[in-house]
BATI-314908 format. One record per atom (N, C-alpha, C, O): residue number from 1; residue in three letters; chain; x, y, z. Coordinates in steps of 0.2 Angstrom, whole numbers, m for minus. Example, Ala and Ser with C-alpha at 12.3 -4.5 7.8 and 13.67 -1.06 7.14 Angstrom:
<lumvos>
<pos->1; code->ALA; unit->A; px->66; py->m28; pz->39>
<pos->1; code->ALA; unit->A; px->62; py->m22; pz->39>
<pos->1; code->ALA; unit->A; px->66; py->m16; pz->39>
<pos->1; code->ALA; unit->A; px->71; py->m17; pz->42>
<pos->2; code->SER; unit->A; px->64; py->m11; pz->35>
<pos->2; code->SER; unit->A; px->68; py->m5; pz->36>
<pos->2; code->SER; unit->A; px->64; py->0; pz->39>
<pos->2; code->SER; unit->A; px->67; py->6; pz->40>
</lumvos>
This chain:
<lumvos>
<pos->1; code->UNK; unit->A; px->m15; py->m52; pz->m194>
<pos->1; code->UNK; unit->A; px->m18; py->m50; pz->m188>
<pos->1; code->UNK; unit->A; px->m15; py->m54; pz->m182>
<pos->1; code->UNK; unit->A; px->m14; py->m60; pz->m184>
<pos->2; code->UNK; unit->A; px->m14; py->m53; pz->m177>
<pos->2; code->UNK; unit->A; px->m11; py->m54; pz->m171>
<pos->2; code->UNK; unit->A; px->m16; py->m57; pz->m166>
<pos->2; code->UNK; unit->A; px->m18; py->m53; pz->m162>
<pos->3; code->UNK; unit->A; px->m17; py->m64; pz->m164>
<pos->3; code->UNK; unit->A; px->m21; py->m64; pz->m159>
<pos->3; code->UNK; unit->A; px->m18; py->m62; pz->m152>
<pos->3; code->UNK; unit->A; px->m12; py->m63; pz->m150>
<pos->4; code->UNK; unit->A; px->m23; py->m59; pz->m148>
<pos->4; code->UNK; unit->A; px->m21; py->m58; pz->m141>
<pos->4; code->UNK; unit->A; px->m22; py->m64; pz->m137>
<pos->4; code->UNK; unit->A; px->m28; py->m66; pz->m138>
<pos->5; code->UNK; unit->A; px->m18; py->m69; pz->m132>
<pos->5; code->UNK; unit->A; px->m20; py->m73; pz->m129>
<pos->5; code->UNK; unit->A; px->m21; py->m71; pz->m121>
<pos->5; code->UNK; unit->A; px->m18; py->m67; pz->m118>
<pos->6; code->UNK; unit->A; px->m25; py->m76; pz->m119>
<pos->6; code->UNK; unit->A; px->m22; py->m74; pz->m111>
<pos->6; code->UNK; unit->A; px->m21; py->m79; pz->m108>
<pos->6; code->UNK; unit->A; px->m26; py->m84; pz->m110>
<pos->7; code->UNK; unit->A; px->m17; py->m81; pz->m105>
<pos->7; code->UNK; unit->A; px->m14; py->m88; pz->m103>
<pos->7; code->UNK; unit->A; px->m16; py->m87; pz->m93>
<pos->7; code->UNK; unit->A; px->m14; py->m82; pz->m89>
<pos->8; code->UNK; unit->A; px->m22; py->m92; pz->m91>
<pos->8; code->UNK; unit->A; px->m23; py->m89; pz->m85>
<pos->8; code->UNK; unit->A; px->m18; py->m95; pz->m82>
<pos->8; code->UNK; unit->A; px->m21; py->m101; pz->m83>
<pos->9; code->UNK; unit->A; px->m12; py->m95; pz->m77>
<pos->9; code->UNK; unit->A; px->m7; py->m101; pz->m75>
<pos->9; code->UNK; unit->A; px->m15; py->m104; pz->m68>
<pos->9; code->UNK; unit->A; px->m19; py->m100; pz->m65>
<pos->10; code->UNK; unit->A; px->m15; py->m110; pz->m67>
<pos->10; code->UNK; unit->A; px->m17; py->m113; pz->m59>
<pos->10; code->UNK; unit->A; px->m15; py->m118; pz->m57>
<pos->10; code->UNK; unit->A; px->m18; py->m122; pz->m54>
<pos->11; code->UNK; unit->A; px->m7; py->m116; pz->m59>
<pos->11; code->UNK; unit->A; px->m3; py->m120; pz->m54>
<pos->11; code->UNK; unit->A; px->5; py->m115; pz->m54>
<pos->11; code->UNK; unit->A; px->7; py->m110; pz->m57>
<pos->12; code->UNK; unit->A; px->7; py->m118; pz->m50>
<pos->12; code->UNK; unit->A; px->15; py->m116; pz->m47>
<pos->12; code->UNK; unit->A; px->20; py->m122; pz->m49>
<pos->12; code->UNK; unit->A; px->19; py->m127; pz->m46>
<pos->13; code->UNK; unit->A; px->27; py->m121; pz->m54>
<pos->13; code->UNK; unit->A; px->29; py->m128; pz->m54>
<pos->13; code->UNK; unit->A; px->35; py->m128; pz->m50>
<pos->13; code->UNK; unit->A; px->37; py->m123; pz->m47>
<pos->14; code->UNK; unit->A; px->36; py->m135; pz->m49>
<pos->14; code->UNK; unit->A; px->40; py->m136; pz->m43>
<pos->14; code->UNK; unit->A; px->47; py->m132; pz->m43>
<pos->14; code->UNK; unit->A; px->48; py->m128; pz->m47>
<pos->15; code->UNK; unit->A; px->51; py->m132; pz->m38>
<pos->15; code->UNK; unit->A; px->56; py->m127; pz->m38>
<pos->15; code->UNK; unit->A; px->64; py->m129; pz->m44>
<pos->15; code->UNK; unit->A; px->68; py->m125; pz->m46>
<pos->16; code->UNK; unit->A; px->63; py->m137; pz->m44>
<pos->16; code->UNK; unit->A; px->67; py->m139; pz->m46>
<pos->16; code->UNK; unit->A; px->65; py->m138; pz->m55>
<pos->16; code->UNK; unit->A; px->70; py->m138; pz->m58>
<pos->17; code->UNK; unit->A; px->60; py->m137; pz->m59>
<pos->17; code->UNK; unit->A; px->58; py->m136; pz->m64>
<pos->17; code->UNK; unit->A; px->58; py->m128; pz->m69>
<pos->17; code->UNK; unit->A; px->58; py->m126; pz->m74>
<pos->18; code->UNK; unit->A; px->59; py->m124; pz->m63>
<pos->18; code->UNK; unit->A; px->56; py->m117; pz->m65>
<pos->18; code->UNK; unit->A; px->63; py->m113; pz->m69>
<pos->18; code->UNK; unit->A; px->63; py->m108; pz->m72>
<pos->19; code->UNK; unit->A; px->69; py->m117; pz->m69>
<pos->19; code->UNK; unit->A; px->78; py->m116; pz->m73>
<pos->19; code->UNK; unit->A; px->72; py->m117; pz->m79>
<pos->19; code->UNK; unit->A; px->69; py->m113; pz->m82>
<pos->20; code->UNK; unit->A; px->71; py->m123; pz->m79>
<pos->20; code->UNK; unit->A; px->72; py->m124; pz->m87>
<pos->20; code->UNK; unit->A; px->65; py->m123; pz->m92>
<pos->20; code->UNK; unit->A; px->65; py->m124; pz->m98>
<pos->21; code->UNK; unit->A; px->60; py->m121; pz->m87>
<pos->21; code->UNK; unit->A; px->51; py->m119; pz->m91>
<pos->21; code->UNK; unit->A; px->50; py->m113; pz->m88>
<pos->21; code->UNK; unit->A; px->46; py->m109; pz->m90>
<pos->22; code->UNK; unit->A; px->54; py->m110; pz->m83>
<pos->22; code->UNK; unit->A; px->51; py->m107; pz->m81>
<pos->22; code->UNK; unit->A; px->42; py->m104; pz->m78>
<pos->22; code->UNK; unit->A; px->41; py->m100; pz->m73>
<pos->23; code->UNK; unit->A; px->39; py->m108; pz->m82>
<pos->23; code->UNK; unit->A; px->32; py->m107; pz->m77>
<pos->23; code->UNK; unit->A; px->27; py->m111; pz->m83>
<pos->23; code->UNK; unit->A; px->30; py->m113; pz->m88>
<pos->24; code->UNK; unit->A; px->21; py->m112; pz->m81>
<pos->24; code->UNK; unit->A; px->17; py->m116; pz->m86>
<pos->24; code->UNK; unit->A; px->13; py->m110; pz->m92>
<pos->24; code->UNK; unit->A; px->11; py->m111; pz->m98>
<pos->25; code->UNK; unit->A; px->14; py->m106; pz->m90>
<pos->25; code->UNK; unit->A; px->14; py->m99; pz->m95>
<pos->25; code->UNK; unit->A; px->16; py->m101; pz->m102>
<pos->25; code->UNK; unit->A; px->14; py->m103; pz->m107>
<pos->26; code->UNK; unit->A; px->23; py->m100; pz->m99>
<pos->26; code->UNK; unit->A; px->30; py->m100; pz->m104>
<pos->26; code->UNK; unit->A; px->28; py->m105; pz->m109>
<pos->26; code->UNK; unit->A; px->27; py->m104; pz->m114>
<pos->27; code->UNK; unit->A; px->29; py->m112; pz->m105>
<pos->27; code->UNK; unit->A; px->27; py->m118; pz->m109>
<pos->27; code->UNK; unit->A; px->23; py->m118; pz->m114>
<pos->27; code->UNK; unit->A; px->25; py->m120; pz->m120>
<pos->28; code->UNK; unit->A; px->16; py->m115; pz->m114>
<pos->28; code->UNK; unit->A; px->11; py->m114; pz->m119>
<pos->28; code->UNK; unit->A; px->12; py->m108; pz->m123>
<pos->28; code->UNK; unit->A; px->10; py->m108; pz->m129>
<pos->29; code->UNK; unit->A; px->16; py->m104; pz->m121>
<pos->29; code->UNK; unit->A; px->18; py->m100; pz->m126>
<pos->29; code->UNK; unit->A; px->25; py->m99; pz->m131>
<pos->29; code->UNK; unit->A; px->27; py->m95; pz->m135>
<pos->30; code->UNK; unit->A; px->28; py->m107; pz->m127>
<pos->30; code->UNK; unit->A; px->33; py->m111; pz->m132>
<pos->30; code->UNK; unit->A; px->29; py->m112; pz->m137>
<pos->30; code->UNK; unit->A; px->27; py->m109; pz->m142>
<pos->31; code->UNK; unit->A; px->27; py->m118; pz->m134>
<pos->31; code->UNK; unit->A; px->21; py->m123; pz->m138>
<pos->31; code->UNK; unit->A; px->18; py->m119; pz->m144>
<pos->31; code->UNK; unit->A; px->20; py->m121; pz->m150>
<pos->32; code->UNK; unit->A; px->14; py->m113; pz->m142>
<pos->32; code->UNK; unit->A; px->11; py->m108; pz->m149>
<pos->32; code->UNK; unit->A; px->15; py->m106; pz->m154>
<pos->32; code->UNK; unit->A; px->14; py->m106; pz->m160>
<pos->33; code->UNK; unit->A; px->23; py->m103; pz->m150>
<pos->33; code->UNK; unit->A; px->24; py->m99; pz->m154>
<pos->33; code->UNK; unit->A; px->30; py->m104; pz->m161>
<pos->33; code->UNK; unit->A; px->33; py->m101; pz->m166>
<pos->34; code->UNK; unit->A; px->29; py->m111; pz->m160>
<pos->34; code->UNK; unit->A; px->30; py->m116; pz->m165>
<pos->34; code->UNK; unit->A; px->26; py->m113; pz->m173>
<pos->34; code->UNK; unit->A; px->29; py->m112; pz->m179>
<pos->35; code->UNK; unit->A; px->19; py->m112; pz->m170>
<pos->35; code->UNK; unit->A; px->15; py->m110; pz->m176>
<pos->35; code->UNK; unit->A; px->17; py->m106; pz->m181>
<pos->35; code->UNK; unit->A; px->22; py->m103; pz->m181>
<pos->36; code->UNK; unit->A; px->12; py->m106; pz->m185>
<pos->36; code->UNK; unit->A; px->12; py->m101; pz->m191>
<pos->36; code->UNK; unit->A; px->6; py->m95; pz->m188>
<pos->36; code->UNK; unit->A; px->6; py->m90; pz->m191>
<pos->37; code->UNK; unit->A; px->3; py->m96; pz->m185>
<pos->37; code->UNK; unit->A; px->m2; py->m89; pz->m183>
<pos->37; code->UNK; unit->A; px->2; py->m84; pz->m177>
<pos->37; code->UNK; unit->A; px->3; py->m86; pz->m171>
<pos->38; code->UNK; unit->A; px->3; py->m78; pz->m179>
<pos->38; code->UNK; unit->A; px->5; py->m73; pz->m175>
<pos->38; code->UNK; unit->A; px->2; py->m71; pz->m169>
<pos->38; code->UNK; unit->A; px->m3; py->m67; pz->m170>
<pos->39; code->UNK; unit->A; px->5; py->m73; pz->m162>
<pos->39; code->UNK; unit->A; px->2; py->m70; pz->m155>
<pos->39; code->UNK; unit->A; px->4; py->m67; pz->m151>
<pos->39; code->UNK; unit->A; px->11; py->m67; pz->m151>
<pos->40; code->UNK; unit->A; px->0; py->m64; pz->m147>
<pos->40; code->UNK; unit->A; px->3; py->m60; pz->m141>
<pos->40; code->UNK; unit->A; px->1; py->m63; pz->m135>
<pos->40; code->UNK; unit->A; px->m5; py->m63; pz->m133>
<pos->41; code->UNK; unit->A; px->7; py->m65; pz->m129>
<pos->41; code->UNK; unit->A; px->2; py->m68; pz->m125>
<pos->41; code->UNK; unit->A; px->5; py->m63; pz->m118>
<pos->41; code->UNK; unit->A; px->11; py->m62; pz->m116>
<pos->42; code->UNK; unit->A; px->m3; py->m63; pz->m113>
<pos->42; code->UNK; unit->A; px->m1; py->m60; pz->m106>
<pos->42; code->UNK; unit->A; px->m3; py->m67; pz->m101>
<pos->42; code->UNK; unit->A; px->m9; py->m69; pz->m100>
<pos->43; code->UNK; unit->A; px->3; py->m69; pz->m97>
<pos->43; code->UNK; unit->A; px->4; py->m74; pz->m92>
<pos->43; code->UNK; unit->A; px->0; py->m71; pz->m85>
<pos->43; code->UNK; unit->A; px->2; py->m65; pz->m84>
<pos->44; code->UNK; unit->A; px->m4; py->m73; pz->m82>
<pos->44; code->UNK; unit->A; px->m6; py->m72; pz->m76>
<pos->44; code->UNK; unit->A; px->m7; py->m75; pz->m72>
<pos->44; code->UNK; unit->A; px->m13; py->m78; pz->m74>
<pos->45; code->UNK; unit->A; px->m5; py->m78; pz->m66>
<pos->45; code->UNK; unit->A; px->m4; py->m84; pz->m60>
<pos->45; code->UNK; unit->A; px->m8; py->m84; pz->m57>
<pos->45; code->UNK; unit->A; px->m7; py->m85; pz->m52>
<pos->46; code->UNK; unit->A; px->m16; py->m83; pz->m58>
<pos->46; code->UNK; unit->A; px->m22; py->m85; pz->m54>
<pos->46; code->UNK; unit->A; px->m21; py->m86; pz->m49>
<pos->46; code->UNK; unit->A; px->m25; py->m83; pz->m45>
<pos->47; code->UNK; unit->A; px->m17; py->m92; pz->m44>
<pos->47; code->UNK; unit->A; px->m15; py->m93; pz->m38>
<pos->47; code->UNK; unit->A; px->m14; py->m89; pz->m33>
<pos->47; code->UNK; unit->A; px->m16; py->m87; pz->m28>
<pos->48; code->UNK; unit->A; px->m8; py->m85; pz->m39>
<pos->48; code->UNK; unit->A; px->m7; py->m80; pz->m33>
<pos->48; code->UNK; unit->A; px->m11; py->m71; pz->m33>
<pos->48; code->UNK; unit->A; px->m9; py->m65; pz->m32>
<pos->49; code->UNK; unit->A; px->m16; py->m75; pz->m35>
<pos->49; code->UNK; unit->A; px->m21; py->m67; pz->m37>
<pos->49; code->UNK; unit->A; px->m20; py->m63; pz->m43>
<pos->49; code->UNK; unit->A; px->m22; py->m57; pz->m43>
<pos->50; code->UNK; unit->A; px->m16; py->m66; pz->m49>
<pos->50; code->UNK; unit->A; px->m13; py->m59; pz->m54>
<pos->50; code->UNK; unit->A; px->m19; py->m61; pz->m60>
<pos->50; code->UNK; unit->A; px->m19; py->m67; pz->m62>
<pos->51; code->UNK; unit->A; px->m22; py->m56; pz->m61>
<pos->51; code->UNK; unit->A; px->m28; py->m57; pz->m65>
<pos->51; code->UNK; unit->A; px->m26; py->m51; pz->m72>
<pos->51; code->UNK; unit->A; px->m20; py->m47; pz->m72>
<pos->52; code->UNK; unit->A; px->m29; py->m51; pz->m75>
<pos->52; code->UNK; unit->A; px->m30; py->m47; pz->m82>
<pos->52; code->UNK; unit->A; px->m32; py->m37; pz->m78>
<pos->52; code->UNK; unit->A; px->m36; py->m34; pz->m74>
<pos->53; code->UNK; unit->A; px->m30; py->m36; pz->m80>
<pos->53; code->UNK; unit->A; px->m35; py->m28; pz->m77>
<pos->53; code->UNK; unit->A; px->m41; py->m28; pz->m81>
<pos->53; code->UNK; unit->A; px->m42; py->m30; pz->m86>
<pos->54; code->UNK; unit->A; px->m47; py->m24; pz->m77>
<pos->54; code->UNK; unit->A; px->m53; py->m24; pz->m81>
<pos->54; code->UNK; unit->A; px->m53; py->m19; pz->m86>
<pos->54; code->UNK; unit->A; px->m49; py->m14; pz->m87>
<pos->55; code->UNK; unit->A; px->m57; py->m22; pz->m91>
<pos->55; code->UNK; unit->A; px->m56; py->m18; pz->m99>
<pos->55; code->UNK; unit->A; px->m52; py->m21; pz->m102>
<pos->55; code->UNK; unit->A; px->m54; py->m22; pz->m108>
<pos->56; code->UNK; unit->A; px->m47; py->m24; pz->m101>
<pos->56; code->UNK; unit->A; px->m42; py->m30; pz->m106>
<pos->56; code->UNK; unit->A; px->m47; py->m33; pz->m110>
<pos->56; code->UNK; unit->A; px->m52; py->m35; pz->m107>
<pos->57; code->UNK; unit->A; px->m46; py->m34; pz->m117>
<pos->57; code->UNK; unit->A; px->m50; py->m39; pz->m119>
<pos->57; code->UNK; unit->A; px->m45; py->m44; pz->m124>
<pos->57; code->UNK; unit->A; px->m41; py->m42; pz->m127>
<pos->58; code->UNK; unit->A; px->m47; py->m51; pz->m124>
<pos->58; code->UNK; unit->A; px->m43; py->m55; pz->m128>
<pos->58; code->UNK; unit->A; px->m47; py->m58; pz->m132>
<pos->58; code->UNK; unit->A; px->m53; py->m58; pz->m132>
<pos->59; code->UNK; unit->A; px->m42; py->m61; pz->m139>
<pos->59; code->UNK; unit->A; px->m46; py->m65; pz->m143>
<pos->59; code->UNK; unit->A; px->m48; py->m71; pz->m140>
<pos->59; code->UNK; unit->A; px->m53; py->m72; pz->m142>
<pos->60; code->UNK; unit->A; px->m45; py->m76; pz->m137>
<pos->60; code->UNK; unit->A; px->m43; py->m81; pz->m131>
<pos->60; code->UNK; unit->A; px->m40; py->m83; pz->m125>
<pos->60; code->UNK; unit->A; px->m35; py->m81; pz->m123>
<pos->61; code->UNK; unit->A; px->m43; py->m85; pz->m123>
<pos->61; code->UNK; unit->A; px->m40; py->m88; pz->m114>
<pos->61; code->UNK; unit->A; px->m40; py->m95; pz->m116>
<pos->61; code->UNK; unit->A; px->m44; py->m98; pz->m119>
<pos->62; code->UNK; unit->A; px->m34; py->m97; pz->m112>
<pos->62; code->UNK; unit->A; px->m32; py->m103; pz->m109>
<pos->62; code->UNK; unit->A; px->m30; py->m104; pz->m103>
<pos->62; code->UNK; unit->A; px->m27; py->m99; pz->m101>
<pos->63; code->UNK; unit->A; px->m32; py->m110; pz->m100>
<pos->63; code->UNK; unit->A; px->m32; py->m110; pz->m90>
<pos->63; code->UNK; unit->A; px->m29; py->m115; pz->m92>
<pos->63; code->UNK; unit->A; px->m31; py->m119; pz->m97>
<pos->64; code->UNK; unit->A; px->m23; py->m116; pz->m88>
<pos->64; code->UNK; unit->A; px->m18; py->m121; pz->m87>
<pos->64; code->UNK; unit->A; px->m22; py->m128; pz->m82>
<pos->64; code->UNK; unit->A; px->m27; py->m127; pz->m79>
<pos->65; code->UNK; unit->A; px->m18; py->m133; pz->m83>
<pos->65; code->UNK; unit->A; px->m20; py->m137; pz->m81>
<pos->65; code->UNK; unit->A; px->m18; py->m136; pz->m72>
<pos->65; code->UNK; unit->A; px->m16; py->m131; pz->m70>
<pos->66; code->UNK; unit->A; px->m20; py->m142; pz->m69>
<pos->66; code->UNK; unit->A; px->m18; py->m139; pz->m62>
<pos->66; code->UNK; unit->A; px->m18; py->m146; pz->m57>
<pos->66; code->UNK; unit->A; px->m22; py->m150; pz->m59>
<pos->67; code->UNK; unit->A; px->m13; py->m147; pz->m52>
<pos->67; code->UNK; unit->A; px->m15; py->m152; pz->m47>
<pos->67; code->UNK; unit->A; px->m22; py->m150; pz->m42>
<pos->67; code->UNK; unit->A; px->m25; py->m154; pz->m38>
<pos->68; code->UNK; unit->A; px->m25; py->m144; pz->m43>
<pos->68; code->UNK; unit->A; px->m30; py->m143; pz->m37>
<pos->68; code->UNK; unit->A; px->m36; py->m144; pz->m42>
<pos->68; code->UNK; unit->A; px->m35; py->m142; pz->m48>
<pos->69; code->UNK; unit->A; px->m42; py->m148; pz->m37>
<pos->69; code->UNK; unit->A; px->m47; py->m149; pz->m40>
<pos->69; code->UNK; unit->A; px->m51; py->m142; pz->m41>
<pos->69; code->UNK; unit->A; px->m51; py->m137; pz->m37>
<pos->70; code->UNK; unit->A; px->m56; py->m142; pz->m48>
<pos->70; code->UNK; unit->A; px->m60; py->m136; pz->m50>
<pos->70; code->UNK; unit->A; px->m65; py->m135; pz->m48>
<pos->70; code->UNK; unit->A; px->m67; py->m130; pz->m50>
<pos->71; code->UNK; unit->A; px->m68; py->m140; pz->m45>
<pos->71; code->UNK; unit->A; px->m72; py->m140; pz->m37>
<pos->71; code->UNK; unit->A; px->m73; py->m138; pz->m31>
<pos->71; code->UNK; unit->A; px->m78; py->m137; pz->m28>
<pos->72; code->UNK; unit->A; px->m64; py->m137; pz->m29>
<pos->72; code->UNK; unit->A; px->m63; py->m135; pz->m23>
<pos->72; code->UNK; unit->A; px->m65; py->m129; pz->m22>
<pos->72; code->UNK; unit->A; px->m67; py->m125; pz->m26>
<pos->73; code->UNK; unit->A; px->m65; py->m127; pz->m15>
<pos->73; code->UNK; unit->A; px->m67; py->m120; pz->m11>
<pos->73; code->UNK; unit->A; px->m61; py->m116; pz->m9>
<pos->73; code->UNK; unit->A; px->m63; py->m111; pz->m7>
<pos->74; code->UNK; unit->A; px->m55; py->m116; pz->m10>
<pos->74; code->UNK; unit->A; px->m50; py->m113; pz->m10>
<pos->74; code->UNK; unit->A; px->m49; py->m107; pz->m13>
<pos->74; code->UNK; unit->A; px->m47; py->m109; pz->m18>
<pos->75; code->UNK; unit->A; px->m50; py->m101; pz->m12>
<pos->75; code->UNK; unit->A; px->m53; py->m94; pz->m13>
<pos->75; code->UNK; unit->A; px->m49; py->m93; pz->m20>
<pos->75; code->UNK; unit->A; px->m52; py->m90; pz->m25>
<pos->76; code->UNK; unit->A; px->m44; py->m94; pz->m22>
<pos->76; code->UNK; unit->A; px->m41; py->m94; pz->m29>
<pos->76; code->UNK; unit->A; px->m44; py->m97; pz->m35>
<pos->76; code->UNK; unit->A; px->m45; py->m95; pz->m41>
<pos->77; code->UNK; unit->A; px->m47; py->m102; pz->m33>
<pos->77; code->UNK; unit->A; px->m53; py->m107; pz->m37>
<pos->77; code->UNK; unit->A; px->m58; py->m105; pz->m35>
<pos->77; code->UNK; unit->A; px->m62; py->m105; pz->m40>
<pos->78; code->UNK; unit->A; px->m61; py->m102; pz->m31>
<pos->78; code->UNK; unit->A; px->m69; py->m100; pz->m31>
<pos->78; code->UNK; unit->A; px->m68; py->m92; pz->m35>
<pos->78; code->UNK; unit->A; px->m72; py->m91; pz->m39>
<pos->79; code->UNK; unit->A; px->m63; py->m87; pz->m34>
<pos->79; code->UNK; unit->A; px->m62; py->m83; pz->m38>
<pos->79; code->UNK; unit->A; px->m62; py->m85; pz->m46>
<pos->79; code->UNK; unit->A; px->m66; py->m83; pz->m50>
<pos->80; code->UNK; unit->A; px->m55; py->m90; pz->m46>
<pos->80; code->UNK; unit->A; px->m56; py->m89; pz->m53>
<pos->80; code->UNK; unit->A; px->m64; py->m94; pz->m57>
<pos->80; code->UNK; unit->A; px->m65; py->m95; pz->m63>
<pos->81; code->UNK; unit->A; px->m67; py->m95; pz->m55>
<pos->81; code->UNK; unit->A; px->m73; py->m99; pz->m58>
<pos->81; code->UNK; unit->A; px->m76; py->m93; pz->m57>
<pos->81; code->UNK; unit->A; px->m76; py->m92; pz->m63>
<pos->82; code->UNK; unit->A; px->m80; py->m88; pz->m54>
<pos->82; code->UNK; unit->A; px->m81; py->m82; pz->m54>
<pos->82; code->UNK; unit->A; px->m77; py->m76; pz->m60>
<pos->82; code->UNK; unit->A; px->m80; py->m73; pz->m64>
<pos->83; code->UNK; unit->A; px->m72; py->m76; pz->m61>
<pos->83; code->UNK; unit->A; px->m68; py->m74; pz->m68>
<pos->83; code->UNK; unit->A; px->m70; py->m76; pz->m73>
<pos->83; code->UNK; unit->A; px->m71; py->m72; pz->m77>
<pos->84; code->UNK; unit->A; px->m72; py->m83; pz->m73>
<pos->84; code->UNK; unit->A; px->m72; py->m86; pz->m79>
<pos->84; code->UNK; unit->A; px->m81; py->m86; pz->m81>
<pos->84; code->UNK; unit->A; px->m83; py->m88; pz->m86>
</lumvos>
């Protein structure tokens, strides 16, 4: 069996980083795909509005870490707290 992941990104990496990681997505799905358990993963940039479409269902989500606090009022954060 296959898990489906969703990786929701809540940051943008620096300009000079993104040659070699390409985004915080990627990274954790370096990271997983190290494993022995077989996944599928879809990346979505929360920042910049790219959500899941409705009816997608996953077996897991993971939200990246972020320099913006999960507090804050900055409508990309008040949505995704409402998402989640």
């Amino acid at each position: 069996m296959t898990l489906r992941i969703c990786i929701l990104e809540t940051d943008i990496l620096r300009p000079q980083l993104i040659d070699q990681y390409q985004g915080y997505g990627r990274m954790f799905e370096q990271l997983f795909e190290k494993q022995s358990i077989p996944a599928q993963f879809d990346v979505f940039n929360v920042v910049e509005g790219s959500y899941p479409e409705d009816g997608q269902v996953y077996d897991a989500y993971l939200v990246t870490g972020s320099k913006a606090d999960s507090f804050g009022s900055d409508p990309w954060i008040m949505q995704l707290r409402e998402y989640l």
